[in-house]
N, CA, C and O atoms as a GROMACS GRO file, in nm:
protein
  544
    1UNK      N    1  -3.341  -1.091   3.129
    1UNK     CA    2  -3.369  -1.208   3.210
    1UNK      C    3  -3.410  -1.165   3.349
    1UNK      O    4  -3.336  -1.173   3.447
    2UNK      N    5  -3.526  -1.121   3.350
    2UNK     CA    6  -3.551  -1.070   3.495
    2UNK      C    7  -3.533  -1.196   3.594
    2UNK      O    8  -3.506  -1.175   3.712
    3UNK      N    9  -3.546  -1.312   3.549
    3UNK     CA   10  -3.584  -1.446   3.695
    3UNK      C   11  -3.459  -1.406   3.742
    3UNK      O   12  -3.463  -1.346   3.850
    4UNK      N   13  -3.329  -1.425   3.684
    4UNK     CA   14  -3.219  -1.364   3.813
    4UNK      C   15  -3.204  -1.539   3.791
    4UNK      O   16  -3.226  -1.612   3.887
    5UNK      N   17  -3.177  -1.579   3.697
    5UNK     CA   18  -3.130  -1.757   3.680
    5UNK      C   19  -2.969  -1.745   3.691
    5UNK      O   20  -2.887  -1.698   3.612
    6UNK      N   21  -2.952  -1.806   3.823
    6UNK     CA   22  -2.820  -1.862   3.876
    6UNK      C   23  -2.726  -1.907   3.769
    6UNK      O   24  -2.789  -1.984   3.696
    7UNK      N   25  -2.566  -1.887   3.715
    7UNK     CA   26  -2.497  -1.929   3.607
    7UNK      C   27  -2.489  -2.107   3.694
    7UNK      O   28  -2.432  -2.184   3.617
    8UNK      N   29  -2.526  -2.172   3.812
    8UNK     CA   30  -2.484  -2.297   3.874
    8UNK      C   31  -2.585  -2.392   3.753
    8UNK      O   32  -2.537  -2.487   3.691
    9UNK      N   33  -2.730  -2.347   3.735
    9UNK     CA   34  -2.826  -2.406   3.680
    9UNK      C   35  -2.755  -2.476   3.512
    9UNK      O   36  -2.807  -2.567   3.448
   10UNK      N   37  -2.639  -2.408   3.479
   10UNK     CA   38  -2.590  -2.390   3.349
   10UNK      C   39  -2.453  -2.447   3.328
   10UNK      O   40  -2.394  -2.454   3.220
   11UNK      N   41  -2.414  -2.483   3.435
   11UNK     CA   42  -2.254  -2.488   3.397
   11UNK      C   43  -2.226  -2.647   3.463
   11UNK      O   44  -2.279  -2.723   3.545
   12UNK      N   45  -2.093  -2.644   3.359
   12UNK     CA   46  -2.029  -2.772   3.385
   12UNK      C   47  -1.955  -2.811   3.526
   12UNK      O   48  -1.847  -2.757   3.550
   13UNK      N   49  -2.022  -2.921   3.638
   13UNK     CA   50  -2.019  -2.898   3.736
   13UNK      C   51  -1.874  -2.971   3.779
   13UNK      O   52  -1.876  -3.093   3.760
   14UNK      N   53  -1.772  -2.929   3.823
   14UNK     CA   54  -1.692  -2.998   3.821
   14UNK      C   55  -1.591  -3.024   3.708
   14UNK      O   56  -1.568  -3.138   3.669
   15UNK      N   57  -1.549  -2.947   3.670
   15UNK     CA   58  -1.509  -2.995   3.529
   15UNK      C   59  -1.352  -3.050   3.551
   15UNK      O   60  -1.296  -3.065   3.660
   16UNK      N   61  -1.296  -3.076   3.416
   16UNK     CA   62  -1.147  -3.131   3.416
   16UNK      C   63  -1.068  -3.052   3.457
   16UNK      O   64  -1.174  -2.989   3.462
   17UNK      N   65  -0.965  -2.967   3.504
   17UNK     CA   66  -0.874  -2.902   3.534
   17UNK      C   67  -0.719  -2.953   3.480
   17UNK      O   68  -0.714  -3.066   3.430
   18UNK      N   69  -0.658  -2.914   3.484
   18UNK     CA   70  -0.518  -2.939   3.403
   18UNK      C   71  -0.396  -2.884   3.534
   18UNK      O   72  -0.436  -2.803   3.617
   19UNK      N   73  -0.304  -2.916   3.538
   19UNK     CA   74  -0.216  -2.820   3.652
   19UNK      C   75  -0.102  -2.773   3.550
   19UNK      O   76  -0.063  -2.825   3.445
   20UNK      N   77  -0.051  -2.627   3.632
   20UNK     CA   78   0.024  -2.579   3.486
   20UNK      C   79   0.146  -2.642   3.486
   20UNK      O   80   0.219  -2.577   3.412
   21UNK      N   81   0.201  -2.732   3.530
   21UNK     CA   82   0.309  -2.796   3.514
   21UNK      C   83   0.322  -2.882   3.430
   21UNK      O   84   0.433  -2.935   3.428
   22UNK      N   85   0.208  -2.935   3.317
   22UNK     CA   86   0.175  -3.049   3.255
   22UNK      C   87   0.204  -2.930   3.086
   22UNK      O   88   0.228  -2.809   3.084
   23UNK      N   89   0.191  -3.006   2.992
   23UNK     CA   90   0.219  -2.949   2.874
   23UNK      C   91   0.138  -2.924   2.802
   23UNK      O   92   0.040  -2.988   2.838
   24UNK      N   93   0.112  -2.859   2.705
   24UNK     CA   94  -0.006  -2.843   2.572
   24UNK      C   95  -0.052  -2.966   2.492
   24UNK      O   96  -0.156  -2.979   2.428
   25UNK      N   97   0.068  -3.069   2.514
   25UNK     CA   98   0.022  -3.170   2.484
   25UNK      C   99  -0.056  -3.229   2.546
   25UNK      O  100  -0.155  -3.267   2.484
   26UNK      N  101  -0.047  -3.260   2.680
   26UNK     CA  102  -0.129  -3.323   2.776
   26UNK      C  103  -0.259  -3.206   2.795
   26UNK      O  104  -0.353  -3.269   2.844
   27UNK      N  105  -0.295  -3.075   2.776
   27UNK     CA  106  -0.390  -3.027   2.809
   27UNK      C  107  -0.456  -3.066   2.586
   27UNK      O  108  -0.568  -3.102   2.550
   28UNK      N  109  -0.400  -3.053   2.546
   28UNK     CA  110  -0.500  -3.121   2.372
   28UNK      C  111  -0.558  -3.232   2.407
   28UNK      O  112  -0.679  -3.243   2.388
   29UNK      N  113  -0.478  -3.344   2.470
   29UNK     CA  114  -0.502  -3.484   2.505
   29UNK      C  115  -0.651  -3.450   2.607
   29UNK      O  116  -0.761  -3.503   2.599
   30UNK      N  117  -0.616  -3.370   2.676
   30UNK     CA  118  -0.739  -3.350   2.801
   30UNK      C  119  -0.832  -3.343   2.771
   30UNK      O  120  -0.913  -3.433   2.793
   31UNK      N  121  -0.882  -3.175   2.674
   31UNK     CA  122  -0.979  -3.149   2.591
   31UNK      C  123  -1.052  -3.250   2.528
   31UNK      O  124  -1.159  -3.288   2.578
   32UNK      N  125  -1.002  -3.307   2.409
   32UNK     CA  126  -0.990  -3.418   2.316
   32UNK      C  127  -1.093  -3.514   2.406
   32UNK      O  128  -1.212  -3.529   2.377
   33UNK      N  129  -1.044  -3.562   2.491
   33UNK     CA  130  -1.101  -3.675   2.558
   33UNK      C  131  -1.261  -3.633   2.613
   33UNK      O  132  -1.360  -3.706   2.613
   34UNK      N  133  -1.251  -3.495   2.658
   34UNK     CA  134  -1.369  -3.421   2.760
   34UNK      C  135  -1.456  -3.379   2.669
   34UNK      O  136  -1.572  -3.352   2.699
   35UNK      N  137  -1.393  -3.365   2.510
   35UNK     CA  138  -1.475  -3.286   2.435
   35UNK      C  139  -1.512  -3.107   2.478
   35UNK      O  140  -1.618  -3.064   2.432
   36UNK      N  141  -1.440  -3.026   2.548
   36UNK     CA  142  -1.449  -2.932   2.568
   36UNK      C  143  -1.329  -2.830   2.521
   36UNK      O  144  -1.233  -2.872   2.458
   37UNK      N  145  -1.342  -2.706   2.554
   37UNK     CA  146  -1.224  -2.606   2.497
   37UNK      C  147  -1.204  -2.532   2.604
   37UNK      O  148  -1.154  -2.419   2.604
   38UNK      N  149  -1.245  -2.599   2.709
   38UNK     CA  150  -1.169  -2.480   2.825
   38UNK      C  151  -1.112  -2.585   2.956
   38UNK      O  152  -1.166  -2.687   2.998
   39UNK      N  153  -0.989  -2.525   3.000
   39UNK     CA  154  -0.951  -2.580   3.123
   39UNK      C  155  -0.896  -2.496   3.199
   39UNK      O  156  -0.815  -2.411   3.163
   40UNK      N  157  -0.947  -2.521   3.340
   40UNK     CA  158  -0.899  -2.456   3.439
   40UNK      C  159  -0.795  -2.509   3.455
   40UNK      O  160  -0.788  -2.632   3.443
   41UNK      N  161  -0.664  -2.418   3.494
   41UNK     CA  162  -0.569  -2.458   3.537
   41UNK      C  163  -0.536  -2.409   3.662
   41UNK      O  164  -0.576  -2.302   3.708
   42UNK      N  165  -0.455  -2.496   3.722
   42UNK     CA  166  -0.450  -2.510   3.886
   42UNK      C  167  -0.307  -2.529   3.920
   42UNK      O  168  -0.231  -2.540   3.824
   43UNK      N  169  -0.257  -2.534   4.038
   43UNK     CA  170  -0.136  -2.550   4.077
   43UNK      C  171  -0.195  -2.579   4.268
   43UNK      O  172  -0.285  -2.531   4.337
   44UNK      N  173  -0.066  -2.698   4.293
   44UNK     CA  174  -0.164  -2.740   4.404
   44UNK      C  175  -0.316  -2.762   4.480
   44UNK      O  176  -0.356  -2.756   4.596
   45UNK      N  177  -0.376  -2.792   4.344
   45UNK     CA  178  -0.507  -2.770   4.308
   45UNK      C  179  -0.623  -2.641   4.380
   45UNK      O  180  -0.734  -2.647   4.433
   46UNK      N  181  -0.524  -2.527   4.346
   46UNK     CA  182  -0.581  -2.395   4.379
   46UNK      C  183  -0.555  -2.351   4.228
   46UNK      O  184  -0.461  -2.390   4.159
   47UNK      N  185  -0.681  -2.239   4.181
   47UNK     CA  186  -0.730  -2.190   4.052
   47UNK      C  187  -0.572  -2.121   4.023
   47UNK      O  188  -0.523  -2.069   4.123
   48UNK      N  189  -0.502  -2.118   3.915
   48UNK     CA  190  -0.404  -2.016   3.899
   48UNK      C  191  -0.449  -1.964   3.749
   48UNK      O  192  -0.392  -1.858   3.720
   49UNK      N  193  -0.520  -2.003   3.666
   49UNK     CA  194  -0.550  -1.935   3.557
   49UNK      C  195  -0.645  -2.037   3.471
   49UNK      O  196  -0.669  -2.151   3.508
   50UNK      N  197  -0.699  -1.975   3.343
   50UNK     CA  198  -0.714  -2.110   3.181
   50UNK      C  199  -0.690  -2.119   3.124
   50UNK      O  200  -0.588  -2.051   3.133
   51UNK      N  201  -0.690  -2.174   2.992
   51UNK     CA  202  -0.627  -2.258   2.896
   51UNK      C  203  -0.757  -2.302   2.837
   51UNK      O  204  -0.856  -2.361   2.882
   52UNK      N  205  -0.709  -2.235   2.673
   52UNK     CA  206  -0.831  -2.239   2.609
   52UNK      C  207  -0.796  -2.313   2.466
   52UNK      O  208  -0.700  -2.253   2.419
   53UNK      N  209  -0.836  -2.417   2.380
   53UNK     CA  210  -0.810  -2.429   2.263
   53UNK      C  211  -0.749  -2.358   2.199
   53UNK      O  212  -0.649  -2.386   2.134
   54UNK      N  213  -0.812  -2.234   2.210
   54UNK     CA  214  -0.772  -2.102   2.125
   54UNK      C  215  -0.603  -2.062   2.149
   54UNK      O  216  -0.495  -2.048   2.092
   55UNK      N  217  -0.656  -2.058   2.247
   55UNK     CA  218  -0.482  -2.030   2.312
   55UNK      C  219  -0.384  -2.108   2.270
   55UNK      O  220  -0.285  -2.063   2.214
   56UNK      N  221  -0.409  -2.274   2.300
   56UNK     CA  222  -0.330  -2.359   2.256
   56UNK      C  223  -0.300  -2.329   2.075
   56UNK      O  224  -0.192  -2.319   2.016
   57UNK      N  225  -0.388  -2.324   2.041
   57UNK     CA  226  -0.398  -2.263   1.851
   57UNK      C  227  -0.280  -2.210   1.800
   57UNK      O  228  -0.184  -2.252   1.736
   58UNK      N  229  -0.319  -2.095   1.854
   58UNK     CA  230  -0.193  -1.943   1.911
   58UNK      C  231  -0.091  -1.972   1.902
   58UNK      O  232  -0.028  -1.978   1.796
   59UNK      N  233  -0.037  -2.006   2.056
   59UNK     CA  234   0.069  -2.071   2.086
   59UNK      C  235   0.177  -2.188   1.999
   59UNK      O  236   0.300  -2.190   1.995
   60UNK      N  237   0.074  -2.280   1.934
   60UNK     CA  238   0.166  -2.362   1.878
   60UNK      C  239   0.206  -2.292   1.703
   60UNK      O  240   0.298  -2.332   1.632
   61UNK      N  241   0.114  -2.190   1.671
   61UNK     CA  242   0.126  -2.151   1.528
   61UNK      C  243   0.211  -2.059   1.554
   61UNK      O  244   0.248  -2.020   1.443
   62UNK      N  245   0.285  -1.979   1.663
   62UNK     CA  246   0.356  -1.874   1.679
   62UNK      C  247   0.515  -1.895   1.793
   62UNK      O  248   0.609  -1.819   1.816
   63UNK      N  249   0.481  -2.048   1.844
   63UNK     CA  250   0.620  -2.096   1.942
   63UNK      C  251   0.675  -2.232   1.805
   63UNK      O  252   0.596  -2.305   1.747
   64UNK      N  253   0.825  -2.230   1.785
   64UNK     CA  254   0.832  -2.342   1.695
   64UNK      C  255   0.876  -2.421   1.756
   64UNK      O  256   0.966  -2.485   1.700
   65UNK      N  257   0.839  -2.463   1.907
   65UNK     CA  258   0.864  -2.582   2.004
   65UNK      C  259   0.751  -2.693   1.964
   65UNK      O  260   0.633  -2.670   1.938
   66UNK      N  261   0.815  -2.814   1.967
   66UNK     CA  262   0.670  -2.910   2.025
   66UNK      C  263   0.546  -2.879   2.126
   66UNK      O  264   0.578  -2.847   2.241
   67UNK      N  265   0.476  -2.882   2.110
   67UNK     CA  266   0.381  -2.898   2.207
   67UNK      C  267   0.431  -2.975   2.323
   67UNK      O  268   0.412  -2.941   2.440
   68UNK      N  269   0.499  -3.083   2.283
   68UNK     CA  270   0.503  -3.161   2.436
   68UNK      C  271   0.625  -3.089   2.536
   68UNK      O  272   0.624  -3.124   2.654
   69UNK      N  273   0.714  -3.003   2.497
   69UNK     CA  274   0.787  -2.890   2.542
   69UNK      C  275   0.739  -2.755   2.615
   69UNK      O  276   0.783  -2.709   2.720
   70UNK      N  277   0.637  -2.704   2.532
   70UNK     CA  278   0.562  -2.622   2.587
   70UNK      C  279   0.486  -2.675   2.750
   70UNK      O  280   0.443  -2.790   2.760
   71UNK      N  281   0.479  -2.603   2.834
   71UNK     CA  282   0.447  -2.614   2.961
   71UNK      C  283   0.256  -2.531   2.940
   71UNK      O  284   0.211  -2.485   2.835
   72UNK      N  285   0.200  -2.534   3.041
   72UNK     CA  286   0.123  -2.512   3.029
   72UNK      C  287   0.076  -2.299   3.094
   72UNK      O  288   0.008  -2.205   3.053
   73UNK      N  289   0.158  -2.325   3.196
   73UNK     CA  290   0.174  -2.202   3.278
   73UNK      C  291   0.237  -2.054   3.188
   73UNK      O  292   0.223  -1.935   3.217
   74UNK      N  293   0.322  -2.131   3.043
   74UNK     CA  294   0.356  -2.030   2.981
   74UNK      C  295   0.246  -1.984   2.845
   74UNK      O  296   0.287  -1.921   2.747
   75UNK      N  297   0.132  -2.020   2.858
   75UNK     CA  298   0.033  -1.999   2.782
   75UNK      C  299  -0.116  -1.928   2.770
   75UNK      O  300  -0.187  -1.865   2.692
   76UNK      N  301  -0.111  -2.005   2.949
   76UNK     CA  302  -0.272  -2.000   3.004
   76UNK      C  303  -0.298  -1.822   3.009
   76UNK      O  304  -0.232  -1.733   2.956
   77UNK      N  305  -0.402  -1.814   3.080
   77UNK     CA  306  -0.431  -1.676   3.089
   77UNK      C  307  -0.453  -1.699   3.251
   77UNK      O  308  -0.531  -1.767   3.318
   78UNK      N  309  -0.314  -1.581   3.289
   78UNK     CA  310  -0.349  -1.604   3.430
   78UNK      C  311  -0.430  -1.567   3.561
   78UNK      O  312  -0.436  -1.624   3.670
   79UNK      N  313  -0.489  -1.454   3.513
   79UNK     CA  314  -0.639  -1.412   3.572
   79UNK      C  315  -0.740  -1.447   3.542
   79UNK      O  316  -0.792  -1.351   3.484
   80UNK      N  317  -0.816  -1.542   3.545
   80UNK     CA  318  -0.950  -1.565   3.442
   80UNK      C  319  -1.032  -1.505   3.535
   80UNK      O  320  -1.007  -1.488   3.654
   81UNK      N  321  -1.152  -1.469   3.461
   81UNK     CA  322  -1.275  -1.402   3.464
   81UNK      C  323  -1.348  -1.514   3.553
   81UNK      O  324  -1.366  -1.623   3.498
   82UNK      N  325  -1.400  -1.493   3.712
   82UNK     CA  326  -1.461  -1.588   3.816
   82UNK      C  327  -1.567  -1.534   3.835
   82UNK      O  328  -1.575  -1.411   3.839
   83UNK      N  329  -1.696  -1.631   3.855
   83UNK     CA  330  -1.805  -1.580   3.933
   83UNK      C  331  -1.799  -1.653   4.030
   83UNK      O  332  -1.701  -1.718   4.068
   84UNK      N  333  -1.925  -1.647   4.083
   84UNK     CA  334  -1.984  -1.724   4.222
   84UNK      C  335  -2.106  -1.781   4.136
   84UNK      O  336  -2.148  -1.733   4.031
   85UNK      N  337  -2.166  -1.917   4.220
   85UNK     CA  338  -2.225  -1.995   4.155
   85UNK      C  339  -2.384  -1.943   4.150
   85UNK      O  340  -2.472  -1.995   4.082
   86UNK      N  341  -2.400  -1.834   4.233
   86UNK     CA  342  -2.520  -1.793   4.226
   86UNK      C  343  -2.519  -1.611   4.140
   86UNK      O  344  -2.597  -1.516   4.147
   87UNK      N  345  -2.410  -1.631   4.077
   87UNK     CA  346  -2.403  -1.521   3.997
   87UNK      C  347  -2.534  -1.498   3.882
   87UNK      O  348  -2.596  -1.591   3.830
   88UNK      N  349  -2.550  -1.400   3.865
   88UNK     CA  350  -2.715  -1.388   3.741
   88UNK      C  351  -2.643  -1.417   3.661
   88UNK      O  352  -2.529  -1.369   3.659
   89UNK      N  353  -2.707  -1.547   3.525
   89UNK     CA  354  -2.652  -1.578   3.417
   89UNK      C  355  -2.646  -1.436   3.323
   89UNK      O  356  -2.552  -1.426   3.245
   90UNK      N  357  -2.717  -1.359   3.330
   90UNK     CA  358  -2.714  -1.213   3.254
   90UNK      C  359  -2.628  -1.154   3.255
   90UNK      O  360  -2.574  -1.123   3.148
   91UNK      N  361  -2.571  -1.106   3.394
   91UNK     CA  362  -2.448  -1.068   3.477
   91UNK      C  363  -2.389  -1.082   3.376
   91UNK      O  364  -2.370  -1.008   3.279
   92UNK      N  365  -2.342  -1.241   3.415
   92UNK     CA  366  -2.194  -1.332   3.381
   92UNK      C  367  -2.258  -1.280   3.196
   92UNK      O  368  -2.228  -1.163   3.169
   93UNK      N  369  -2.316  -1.336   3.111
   93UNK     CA  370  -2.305  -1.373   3.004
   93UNK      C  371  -2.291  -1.207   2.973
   93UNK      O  372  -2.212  -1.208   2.878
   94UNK      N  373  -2.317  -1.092   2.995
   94UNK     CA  374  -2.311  -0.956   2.962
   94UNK      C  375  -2.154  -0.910   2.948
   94UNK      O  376  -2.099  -0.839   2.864
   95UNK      N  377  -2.106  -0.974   3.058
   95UNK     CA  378  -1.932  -0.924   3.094
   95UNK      C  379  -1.891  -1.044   3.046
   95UNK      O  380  -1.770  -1.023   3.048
   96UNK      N  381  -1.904  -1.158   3.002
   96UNK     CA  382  -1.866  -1.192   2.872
   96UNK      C  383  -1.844  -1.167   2.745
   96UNK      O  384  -1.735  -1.180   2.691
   97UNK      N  385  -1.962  -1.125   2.684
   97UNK     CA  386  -1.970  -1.084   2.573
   97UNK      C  387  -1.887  -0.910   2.538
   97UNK      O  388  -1.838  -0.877   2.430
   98UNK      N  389  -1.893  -0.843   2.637
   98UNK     CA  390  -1.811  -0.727   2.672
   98UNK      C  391  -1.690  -0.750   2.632
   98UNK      O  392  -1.644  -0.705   2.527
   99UNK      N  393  -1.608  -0.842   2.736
   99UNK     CA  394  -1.469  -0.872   2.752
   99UNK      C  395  -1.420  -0.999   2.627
   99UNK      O  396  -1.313  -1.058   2.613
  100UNK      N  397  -1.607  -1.011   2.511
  100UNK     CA  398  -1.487  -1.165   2.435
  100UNK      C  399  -1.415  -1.272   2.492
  100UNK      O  400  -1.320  -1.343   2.458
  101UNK      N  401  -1.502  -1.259   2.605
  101UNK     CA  402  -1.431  -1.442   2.728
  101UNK      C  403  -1.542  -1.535   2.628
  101UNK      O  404  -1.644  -1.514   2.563
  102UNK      N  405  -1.456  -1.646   2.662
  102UNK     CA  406  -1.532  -1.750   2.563
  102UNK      C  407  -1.571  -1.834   2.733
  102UNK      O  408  -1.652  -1.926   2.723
  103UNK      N  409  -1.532  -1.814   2.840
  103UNK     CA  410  -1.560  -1.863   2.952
  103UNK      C  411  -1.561  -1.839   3.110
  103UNK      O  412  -1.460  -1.781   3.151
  104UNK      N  413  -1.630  -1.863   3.181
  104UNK     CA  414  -1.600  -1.828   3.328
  104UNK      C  415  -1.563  -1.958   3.433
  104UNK      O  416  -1.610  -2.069   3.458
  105UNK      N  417  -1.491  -1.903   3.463
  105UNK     CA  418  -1.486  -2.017   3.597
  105UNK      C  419  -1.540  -1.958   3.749
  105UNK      O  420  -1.499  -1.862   3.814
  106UNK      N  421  -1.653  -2.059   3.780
  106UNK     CA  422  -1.731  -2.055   3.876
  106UNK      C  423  -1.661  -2.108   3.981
  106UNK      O  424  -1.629  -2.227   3.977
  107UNK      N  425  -1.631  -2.041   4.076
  107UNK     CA  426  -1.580  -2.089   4.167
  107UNK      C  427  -1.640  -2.037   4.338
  107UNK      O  428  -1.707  -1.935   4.351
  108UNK      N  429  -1.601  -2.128   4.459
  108UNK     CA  430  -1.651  -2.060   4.550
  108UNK      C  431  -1.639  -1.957   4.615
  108UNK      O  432  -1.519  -1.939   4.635
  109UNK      N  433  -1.692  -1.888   4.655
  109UNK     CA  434  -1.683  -1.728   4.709
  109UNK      C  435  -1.607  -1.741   4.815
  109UNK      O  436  -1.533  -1.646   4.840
  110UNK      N  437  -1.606  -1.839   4.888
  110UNK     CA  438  -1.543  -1.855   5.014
  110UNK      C  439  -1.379  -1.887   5.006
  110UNK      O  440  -1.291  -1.851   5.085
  111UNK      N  441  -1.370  -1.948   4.912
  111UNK     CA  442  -1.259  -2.013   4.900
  111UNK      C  443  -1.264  -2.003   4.728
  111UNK      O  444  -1.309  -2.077   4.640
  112UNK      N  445  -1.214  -1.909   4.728
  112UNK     CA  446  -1.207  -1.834   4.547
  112UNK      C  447  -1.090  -1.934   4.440
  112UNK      O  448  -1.108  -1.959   4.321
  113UNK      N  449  -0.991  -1.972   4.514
  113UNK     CA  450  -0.926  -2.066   4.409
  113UNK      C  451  -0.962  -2.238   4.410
  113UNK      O  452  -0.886  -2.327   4.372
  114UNK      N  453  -1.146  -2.257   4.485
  114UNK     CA  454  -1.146  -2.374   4.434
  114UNK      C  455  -1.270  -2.362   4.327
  114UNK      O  456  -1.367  -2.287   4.344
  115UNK      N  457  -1.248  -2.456   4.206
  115UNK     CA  458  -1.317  -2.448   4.126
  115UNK      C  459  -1.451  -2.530   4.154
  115UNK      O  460  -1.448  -2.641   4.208
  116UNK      N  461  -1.554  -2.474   4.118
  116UNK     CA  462  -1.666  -2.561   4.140
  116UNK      C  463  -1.737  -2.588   4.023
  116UNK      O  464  -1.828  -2.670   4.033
  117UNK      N  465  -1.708  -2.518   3.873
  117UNK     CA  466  -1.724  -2.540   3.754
  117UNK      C  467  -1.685  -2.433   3.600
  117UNK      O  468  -1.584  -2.365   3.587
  118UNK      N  469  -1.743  -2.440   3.549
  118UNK     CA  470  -1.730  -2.384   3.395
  118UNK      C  471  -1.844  -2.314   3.376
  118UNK      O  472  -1.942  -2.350   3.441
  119UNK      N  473  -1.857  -2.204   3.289
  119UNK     CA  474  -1.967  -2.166   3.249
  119UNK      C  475  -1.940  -2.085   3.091
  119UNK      O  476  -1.857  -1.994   3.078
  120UNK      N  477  -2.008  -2.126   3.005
  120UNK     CA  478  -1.925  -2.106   2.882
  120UNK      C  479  -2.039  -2.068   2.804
  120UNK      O  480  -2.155  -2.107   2.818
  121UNK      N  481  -1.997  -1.993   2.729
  121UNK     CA  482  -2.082  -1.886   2.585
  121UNK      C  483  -2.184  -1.975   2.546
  121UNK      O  484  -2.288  -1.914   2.519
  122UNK      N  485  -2.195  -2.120   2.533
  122UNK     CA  486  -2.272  -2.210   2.490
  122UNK      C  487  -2.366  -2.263   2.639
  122UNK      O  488  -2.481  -2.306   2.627
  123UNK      N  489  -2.312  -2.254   2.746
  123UNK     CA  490  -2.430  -2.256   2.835
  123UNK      C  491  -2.489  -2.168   2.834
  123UNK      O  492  -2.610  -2.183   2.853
  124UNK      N  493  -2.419  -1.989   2.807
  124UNK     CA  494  -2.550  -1.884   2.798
  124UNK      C  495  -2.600  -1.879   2.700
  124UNK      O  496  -2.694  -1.799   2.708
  125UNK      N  497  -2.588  -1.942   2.559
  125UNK     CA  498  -2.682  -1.950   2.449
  125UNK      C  499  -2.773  -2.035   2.532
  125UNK      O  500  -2.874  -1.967   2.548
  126UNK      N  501  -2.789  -2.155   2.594
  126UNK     CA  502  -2.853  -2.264   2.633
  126UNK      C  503  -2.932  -2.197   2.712
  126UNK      O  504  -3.041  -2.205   2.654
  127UNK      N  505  -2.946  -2.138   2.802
  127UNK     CA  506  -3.005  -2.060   2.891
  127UNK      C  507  -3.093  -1.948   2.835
  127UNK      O  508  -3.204  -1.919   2.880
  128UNK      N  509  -3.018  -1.877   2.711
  128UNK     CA  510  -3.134  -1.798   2.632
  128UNK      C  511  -3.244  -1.875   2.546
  128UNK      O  512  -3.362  -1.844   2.534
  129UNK      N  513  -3.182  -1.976   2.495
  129UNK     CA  514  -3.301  -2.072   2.432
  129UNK      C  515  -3.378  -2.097   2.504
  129UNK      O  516  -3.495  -2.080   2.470
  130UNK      N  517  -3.345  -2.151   2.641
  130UNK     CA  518  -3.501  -2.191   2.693
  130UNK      C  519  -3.557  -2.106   2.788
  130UNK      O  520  -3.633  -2.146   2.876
  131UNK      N  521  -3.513  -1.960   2.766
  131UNK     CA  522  -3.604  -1.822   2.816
  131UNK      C  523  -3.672  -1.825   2.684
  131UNK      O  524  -3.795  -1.829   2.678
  132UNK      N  525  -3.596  -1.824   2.574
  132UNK     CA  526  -3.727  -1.759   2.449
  132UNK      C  527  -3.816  -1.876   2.452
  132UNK      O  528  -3.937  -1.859   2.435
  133UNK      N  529  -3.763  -2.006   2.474
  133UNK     CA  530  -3.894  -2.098   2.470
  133UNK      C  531  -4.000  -2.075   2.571
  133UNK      O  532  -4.123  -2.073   2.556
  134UNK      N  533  -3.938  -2.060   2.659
  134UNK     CA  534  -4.060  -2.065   2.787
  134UNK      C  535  -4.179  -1.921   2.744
  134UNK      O  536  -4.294  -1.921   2.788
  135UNK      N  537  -4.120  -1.798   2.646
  135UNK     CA  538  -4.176  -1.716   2.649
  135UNK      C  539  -4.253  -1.706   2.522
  135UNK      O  540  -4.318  -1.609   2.485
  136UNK      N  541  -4.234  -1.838   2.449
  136UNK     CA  542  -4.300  -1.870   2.352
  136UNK      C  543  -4.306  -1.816   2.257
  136UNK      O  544  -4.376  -1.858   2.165
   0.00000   0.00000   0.00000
């Protein structure tokens, strides 16, 4: 991808966030509603990690608690993988596919634990489709 296409052009701007004090139930309920599989999770609405379907999967096939017991903070992944919004989608989607992240959270450079969106394996498929289209 030589253009050097920004991951901002691609990603979900703003997305839902979850805080980890809330439960697996309430982050299924979240998803569910958003139709997505990733949430940032936050605490005093600063980034503290995500929370991925997958995870939730995991978690409930291997904890024999309810979901609505389970907290959210004891699940998430608490470093997630961040860019900046003018990160090269190549970049990001390369050290994705490397690391098996199913997602990034874009956030600002300035202020690194606020989220400014999502950027997910299916926006960089989206982004390769319409390089091979444009290149015909």
């Amino acid at each position: 991808m030589a253009d050097h296409i920004p991951v901002r052009q691609y990603m979900t701007v703003l997305p839902e966030t979850i805080d980890e004090s809330l439960t697996l139930a309430d982050a299924k309920d979240r998803m569910y509603r958003m139709g997505g599989h990733h949430l940032p999770v936050v605490s005093d609405g600063k980034l503290v990690g995500i929370l991925s379907h997958g995870d939730i999967a995991v978690a409930e096939s291997v904890i024999s608690v309810p979901s609505e017991e389970i907290l959210v903070s004891k699940v998430m992944t608490p470093v997630p993988f961040t860019c900046g919004p003018e990160a090269h989608v190549e970049a990001v989607a390369r050290e994705m596919a490397q690391h098996h992240y199913g997602s990034t959270i874009v956030v600002d450079r300035e202020h690194p634990a606020k989220v400014l969106g999502v950027f997910t394996t299916t926006d960089a498929l989206r982004a390769l489709a319409e390089l091979l289209d444009a290149r015909g």
